[in-house]
Each structure stands twice: as C-alpha cells, then as structure tokens.
HTML snippet that shows the backbone in 3Dmol.js (N, CA, C, O; Angstrom):
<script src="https://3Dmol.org/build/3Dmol-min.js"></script>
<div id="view" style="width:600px;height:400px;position:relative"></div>
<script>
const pdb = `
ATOM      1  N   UNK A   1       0.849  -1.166   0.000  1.00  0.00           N
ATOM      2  CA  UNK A   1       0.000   0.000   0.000  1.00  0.00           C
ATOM      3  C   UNK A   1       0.896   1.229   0.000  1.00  0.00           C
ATOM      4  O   UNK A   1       1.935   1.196   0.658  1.00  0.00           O
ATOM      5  N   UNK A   2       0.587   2.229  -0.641  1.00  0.00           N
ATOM      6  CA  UNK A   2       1.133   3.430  -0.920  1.00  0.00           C
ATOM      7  C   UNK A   2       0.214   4.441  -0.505  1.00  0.00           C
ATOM      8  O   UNK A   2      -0.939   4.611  -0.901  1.00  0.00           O
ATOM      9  N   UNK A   3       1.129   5.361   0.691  1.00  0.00           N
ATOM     10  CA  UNK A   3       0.100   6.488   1.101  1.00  0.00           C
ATOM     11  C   UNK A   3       0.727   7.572   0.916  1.00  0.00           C
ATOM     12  O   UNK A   3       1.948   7.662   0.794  1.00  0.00           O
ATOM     13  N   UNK A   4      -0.307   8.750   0.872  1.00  0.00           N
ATOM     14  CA  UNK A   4       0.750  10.233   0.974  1.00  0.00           C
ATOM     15  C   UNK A   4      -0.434  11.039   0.687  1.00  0.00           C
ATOM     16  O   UNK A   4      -1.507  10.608   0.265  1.00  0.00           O
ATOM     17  N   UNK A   5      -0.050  12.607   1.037  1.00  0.00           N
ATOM     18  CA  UNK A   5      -0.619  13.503   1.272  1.00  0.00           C
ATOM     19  C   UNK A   5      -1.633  14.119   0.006  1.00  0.00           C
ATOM     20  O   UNK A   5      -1.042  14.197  -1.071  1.00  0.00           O
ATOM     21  N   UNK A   6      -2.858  14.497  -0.005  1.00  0.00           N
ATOM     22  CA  UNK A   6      -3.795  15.318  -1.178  1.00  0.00           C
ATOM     23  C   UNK A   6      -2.293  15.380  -1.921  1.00  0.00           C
ATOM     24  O   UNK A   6      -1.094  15.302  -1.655  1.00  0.00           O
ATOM     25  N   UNK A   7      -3.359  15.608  -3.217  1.00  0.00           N
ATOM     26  CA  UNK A   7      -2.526  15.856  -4.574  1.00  0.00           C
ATOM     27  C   UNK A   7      -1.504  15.395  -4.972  1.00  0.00           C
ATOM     28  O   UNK A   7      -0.916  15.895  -5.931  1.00  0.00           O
ATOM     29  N   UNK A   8      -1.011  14.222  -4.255  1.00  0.00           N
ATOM     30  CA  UNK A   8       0.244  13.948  -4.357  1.00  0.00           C
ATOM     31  C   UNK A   8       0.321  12.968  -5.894  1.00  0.00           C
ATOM     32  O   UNK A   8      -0.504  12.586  -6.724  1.00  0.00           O
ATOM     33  N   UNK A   9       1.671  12.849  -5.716  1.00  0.00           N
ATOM     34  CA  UNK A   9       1.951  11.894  -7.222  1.00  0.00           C
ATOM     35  C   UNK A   9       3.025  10.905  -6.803  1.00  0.00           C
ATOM     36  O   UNK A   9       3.890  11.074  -5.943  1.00  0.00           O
ATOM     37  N   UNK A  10       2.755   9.560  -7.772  1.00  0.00           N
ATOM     38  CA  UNK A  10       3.442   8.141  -7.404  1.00  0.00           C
ATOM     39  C   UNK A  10       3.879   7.689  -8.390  1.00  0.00           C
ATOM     40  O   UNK A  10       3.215   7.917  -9.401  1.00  0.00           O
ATOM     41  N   UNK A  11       5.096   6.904  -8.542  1.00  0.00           N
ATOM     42  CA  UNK A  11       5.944   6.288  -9.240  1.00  0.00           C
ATOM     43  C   UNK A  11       5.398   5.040  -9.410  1.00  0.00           C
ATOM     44  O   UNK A  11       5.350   4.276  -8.446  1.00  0.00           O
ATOM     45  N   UNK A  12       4.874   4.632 -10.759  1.00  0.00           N
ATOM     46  CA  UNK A  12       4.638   3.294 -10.567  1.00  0.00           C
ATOM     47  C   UNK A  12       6.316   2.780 -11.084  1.00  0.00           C
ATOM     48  O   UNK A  12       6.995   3.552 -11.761  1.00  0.00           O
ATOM     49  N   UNK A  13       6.850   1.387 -10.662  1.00  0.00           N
ATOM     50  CA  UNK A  13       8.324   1.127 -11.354  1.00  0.00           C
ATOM     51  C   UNK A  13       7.447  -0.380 -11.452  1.00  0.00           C
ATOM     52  O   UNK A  13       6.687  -1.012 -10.718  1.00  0.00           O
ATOM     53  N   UNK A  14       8.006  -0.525 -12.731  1.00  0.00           N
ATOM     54  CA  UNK A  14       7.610  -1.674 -13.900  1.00  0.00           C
ATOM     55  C   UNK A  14       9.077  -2.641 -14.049  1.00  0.00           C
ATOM     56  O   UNK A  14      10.013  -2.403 -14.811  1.00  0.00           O
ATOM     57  N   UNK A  15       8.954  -3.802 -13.067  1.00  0.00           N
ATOM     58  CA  UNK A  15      10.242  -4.833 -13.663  1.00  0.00           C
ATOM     59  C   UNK A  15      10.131  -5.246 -14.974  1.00  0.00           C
ATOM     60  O   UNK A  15       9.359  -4.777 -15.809  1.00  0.00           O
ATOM     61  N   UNK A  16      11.256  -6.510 -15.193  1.00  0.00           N
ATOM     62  CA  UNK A  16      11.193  -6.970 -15.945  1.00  0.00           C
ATOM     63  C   UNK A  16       9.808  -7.446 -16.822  1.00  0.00           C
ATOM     64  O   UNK A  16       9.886  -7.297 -18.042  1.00  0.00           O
ATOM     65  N   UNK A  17       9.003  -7.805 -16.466  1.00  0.00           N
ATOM     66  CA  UNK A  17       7.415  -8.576 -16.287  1.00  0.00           C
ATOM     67  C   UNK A  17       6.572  -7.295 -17.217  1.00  0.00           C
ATOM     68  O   UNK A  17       6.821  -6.157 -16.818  1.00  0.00           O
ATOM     69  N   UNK A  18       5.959  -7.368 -17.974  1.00  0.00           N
ATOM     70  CA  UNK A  18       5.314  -6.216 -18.739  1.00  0.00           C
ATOM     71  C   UNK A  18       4.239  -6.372 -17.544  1.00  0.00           C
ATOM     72  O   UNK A  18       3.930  -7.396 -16.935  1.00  0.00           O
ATOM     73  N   UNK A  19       3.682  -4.835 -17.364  1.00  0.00           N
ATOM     74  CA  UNK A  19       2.244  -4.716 -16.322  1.00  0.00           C
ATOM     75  C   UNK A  19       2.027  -3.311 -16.846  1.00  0.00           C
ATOM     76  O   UNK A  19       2.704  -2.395 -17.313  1.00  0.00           O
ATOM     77  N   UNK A  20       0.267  -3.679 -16.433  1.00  0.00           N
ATOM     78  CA  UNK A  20      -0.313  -2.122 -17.284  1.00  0.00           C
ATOM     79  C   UNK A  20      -1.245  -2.193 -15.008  1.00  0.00           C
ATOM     80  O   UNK A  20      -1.487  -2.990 -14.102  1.00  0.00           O
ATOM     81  N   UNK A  21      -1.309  -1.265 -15.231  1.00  0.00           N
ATOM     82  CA  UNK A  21      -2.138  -0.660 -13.516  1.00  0.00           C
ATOM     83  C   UNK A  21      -3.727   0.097 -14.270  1.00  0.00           C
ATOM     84  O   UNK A  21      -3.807   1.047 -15.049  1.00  0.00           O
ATOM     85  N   UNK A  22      -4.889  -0.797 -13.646  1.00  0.00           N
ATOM     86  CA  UNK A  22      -6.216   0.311 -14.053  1.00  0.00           C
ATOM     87  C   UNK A  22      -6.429   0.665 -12.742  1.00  0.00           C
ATOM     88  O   UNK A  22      -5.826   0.222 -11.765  1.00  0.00           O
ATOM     89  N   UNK A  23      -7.402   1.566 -12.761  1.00  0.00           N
ATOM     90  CA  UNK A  23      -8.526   1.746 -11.493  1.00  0.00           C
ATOM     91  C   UNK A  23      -9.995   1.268 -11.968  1.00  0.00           C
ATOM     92  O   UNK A  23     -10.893   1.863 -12.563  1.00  0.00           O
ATOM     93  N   UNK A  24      -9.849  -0.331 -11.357  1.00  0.00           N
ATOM     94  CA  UNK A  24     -11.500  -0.588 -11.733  1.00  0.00           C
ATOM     95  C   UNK A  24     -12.586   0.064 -11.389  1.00  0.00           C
ATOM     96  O   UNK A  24     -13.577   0.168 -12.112  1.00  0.00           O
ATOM     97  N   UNK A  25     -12.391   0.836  -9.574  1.00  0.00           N
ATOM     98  CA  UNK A  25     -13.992   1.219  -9.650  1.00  0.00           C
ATOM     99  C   UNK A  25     -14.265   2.560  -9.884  1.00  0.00           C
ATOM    100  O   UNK A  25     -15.243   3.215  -9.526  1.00  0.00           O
ATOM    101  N   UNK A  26     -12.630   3.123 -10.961  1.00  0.00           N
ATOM    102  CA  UNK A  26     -13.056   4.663 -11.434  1.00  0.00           C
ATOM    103  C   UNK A  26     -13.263   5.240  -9.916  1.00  0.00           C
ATOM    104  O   UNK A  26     -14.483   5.278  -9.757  1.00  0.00           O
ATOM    105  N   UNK A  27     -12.581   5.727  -8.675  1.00  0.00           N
ATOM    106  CA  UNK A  27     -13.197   6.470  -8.086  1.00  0.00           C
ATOM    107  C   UNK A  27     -12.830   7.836  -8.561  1.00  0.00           C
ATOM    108  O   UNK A  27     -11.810   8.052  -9.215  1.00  0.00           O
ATOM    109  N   UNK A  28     -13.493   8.542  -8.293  1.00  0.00           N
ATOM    110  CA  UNK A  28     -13.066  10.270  -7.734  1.00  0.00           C
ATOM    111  C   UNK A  28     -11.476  10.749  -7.537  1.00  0.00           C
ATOM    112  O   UNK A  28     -10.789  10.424  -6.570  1.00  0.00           O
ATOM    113  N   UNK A  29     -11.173  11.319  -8.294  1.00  0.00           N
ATOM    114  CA  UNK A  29     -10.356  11.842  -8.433  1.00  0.00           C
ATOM    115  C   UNK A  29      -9.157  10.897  -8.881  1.00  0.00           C
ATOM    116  O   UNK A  29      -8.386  11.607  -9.527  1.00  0.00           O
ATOM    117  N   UNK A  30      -8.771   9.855  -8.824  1.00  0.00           N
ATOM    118  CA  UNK A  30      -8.346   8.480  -9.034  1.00  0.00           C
ATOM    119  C   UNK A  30      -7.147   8.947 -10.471  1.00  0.00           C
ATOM    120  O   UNK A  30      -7.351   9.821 -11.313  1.00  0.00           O
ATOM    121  N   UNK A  31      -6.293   8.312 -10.391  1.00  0.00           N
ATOM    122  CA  UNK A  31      -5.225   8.774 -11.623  1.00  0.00           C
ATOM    123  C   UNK A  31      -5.488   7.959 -12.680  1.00  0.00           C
ATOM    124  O   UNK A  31      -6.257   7.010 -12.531  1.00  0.00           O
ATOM    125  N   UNK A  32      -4.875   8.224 -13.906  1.00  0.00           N
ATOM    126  CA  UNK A  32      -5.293   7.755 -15.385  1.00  0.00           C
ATOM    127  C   UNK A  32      -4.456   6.348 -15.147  1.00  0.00           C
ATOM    128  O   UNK A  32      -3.347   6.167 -14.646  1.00  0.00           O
ATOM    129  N   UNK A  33      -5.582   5.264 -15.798  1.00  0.00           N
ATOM    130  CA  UNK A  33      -5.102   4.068 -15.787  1.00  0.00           C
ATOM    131  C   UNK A  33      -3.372   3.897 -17.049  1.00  0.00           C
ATOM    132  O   UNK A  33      -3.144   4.496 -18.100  1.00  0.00           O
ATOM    133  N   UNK A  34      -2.679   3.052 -16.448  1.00  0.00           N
ATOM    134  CA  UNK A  34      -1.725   2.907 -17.624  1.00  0.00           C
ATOM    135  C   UNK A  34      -2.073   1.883 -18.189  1.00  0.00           C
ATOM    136  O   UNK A  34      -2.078   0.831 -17.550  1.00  0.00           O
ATOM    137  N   UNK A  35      -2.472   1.915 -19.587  1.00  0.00           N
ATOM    138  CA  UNK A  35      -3.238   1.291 -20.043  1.00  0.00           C
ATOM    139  C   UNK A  35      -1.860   0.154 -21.062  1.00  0.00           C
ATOM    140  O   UNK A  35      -2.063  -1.060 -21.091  1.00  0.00           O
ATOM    141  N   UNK A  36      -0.880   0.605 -21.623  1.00  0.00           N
ATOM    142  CA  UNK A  36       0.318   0.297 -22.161  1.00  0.00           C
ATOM    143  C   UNK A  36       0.774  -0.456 -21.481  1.00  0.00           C
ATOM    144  O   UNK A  36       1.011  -0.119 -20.320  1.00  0.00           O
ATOM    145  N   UNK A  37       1.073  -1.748 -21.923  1.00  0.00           N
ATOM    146  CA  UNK A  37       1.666  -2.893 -21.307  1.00  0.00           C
ATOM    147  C   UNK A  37       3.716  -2.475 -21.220  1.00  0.00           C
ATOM    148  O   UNK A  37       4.556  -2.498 -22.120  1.00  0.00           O
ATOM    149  N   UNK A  38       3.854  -2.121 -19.646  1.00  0.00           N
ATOM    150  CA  UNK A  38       5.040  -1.091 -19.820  1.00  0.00           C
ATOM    151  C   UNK A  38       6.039  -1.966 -18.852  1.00  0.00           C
ATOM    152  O   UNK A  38       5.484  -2.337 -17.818  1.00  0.00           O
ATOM    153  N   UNK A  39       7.340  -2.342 -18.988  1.00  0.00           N
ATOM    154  CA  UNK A  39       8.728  -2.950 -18.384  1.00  0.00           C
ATOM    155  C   UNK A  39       9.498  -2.050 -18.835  1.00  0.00           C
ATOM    156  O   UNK A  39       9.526  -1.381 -19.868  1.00  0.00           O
ATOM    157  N   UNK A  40      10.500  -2.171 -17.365  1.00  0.00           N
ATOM    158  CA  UNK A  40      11.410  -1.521 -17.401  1.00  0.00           C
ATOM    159  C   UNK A  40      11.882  -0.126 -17.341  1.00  0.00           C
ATOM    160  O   UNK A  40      12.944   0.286 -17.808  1.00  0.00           O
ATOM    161  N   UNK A  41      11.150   0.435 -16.831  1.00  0.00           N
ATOM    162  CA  UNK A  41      10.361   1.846 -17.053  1.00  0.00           C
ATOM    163  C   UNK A  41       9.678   2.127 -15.560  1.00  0.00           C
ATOM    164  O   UNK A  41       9.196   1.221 -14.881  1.00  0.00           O
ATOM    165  N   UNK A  42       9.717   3.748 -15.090  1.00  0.00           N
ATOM    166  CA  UNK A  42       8.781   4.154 -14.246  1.00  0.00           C
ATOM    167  C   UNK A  42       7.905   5.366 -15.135  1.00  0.00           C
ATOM    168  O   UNK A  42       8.216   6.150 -16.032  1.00  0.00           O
ATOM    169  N   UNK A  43       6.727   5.086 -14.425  1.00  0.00           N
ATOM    170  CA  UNK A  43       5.195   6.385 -14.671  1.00  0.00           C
ATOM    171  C   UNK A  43       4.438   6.635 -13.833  1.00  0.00           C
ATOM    172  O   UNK A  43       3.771   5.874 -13.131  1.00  0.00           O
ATOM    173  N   UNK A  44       4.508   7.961 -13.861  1.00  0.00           N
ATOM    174  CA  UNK A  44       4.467   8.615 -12.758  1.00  0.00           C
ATOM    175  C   UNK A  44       2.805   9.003 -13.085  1.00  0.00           C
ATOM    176  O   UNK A  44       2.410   9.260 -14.223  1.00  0.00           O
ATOM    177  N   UNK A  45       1.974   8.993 -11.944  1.00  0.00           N
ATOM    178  CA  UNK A  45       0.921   9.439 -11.767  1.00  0.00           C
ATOM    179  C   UNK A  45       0.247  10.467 -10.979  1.00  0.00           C
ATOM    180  O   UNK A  45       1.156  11.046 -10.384  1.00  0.00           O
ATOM    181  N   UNK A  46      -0.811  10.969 -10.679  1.00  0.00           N
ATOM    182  CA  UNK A  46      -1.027  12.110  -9.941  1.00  0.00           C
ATOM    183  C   UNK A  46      -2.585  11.919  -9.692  1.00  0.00           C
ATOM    184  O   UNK A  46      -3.360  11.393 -10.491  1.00  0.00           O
ATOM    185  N   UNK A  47      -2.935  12.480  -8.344  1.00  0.00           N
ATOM    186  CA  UNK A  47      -4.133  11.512  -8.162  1.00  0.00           C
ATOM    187  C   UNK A  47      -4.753  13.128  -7.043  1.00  0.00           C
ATOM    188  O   UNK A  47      -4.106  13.566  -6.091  1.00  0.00           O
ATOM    189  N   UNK A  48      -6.140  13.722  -7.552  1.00  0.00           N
ATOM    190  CA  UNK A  48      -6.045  14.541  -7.507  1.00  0.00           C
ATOM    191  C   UNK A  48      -7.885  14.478  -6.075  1.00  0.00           C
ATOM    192  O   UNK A  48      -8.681  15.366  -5.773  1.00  0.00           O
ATOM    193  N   UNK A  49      -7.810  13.382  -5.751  1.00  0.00           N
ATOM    194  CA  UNK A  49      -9.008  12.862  -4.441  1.00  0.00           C
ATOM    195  C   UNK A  49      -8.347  12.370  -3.668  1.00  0.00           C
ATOM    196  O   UNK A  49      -7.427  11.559  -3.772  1.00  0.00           O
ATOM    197  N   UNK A  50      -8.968  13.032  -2.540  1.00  0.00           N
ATOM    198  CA  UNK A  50      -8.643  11.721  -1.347  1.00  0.00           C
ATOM    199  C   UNK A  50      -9.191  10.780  -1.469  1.00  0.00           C
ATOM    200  O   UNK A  50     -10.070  10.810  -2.330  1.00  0.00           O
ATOM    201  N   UNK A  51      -8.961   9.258  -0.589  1.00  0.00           N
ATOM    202  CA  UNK A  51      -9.445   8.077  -0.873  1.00  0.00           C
ATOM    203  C   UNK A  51      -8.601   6.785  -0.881  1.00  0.00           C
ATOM    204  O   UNK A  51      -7.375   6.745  -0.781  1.00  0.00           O
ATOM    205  N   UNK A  52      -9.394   5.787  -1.007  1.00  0.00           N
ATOM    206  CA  UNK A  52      -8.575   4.827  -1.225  1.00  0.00           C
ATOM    207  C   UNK A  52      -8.667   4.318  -2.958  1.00  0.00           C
ATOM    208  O   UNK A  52      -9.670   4.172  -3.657  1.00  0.00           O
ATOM    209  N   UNK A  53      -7.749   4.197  -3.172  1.00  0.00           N
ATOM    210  CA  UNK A  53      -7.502   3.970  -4.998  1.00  0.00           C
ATOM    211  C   UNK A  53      -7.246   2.351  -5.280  1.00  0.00           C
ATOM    212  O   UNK A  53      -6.081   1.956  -5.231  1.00  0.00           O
ATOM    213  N   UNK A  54      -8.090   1.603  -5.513  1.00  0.00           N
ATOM    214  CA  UNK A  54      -7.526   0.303  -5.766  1.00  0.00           C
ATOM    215  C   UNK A  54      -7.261  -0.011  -7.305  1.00  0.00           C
ATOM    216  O   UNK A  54      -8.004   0.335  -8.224  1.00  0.00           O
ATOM    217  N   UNK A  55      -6.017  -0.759  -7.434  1.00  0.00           N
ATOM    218  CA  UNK A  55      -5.643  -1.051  -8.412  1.00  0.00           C
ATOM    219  C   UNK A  55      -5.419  -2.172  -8.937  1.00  0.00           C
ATOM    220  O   UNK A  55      -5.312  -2.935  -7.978  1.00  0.00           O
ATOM    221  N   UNK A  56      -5.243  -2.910 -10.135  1.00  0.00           N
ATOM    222  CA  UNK A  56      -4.798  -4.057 -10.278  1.00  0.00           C
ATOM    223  C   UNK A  56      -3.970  -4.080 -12.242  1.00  0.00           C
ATOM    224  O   UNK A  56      -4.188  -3.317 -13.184  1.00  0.00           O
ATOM    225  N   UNK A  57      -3.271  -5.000 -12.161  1.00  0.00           N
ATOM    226  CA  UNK A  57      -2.765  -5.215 -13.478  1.00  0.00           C
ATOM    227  C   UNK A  57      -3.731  -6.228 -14.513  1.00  0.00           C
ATOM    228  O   UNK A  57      -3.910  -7.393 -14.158  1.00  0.00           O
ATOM    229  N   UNK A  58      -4.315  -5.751 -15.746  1.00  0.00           N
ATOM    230  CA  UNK A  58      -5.093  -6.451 -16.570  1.00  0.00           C
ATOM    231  C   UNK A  58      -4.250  -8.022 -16.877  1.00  0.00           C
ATOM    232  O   UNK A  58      -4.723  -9.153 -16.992  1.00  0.00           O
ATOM    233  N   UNK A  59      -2.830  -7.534 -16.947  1.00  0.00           N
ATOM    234  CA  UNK A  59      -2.252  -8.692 -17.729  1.00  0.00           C
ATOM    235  C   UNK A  59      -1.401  -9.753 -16.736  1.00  0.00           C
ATOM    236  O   UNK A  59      -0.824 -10.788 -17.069  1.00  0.00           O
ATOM    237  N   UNK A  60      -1.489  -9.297 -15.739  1.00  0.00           N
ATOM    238  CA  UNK A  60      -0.809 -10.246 -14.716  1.00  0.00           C
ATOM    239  C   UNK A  60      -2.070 -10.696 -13.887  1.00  0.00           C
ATOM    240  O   UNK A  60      -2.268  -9.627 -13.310  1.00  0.00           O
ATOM    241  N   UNK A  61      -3.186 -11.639 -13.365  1.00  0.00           N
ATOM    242  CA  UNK A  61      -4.056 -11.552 -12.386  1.00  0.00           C
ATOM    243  C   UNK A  61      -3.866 -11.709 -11.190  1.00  0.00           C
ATOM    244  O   UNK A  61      -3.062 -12.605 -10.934  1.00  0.00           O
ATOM    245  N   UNK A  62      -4.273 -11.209 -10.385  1.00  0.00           N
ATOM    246  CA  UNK A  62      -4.185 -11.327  -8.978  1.00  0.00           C
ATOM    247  C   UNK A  62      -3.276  -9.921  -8.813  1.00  0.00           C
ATOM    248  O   UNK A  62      -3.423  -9.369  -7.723  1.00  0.00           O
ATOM    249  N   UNK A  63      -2.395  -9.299  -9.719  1.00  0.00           N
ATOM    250  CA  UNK A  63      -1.774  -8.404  -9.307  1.00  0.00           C
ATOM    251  C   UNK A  63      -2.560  -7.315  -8.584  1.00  0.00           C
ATOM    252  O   UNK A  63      -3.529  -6.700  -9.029  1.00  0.00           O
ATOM    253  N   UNK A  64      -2.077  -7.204  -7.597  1.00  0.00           N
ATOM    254  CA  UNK A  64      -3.052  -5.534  -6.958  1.00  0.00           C
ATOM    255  C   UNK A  64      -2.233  -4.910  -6.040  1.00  0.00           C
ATOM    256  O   UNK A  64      -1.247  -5.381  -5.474  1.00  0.00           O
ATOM    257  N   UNK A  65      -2.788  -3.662  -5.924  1.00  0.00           N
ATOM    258  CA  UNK A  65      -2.497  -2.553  -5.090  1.00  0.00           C
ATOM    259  C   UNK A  65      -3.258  -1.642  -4.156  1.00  0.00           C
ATOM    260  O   UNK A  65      -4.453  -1.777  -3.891  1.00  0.00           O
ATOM    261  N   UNK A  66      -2.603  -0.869  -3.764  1.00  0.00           N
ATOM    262  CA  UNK A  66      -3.716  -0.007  -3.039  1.00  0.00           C
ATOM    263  C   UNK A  66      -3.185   1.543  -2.743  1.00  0.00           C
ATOM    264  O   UNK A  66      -2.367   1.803  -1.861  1.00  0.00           O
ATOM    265  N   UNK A  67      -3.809   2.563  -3.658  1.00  0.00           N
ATOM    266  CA  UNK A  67      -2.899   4.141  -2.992  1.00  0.00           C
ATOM    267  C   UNK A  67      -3.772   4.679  -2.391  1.00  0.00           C
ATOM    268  O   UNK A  67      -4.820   4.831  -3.020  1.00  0.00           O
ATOM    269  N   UNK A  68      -3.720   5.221  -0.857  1.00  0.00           N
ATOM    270  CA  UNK A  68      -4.238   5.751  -0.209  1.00  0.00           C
ATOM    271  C   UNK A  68      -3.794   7.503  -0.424  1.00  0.00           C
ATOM    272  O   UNK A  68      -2.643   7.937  -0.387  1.00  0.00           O
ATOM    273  N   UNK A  69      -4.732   8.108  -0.593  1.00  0.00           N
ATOM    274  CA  UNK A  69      -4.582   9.601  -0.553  1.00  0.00           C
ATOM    275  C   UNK A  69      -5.344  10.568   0.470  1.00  0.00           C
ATOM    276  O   UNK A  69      -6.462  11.051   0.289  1.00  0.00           O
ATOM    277  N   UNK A  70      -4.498  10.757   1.603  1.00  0.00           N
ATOM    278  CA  UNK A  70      -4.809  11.557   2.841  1.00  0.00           C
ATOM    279  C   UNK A  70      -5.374  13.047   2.718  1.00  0.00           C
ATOM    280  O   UNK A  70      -5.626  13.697   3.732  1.00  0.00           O
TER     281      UNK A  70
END
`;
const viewer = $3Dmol.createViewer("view");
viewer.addModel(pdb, "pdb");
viewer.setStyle({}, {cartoon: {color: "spectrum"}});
viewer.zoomTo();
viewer.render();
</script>
C-alpha cells in the first residue's frame, strides 16, 4: 500500500514482467489508468481525491495494489 498527502503523485516502477495498472472502480479523483503494457520503465501518476484507490494489473491476475490519498 502506498500512502501520501492530497494531490500527491506516485511512481509506478515496472520490472522486468510487462504490467499495465487500471482503477476498476473509477473512483473520484483516481489517476489515469496505464493502459500500455510497460517494463522496465517508471510512470508517474497524480491523483487529484482523497481516498482509497484500488488497483490491479489487466495482464498479470491477482496483481493488486492499493494508494491511499490523505
């Protein structure tokens, strides 16, 4: 889980393993899904609600996350 303050912005870092990150339930304010199957590489996002942001990778299953925004 990844937390941090309103407005803040997060590094997603992409290993070897191609992974794309959505936000399935679309909340509020919630950052743009990376939709690009991306390795090797960081992308940076910005998430502009408080909340909890759940995430997961389309192409890996079970992959998930969670950014909390205070």
């Amino acid at each position: 889980m990844h937390q941090f303050a309103f407005a803040g912005s997060i590094e997603f870092d992409f290993g070897t393993m191609a992974n794309n990150v959505f936000f399935d339930d679309a909340p509020s304010g919630a950052a743009a899904n990376i939709t690009t199957p991306s390795f090797d590489t960081s992308v940076s996002r910005t998430f502009t609600g408080k909340g909890r942001h759940v995430n997961s990778c389309h192409l890996n299953r079970g992959t998930r996350g969670v950014v909390v925004v205070q």
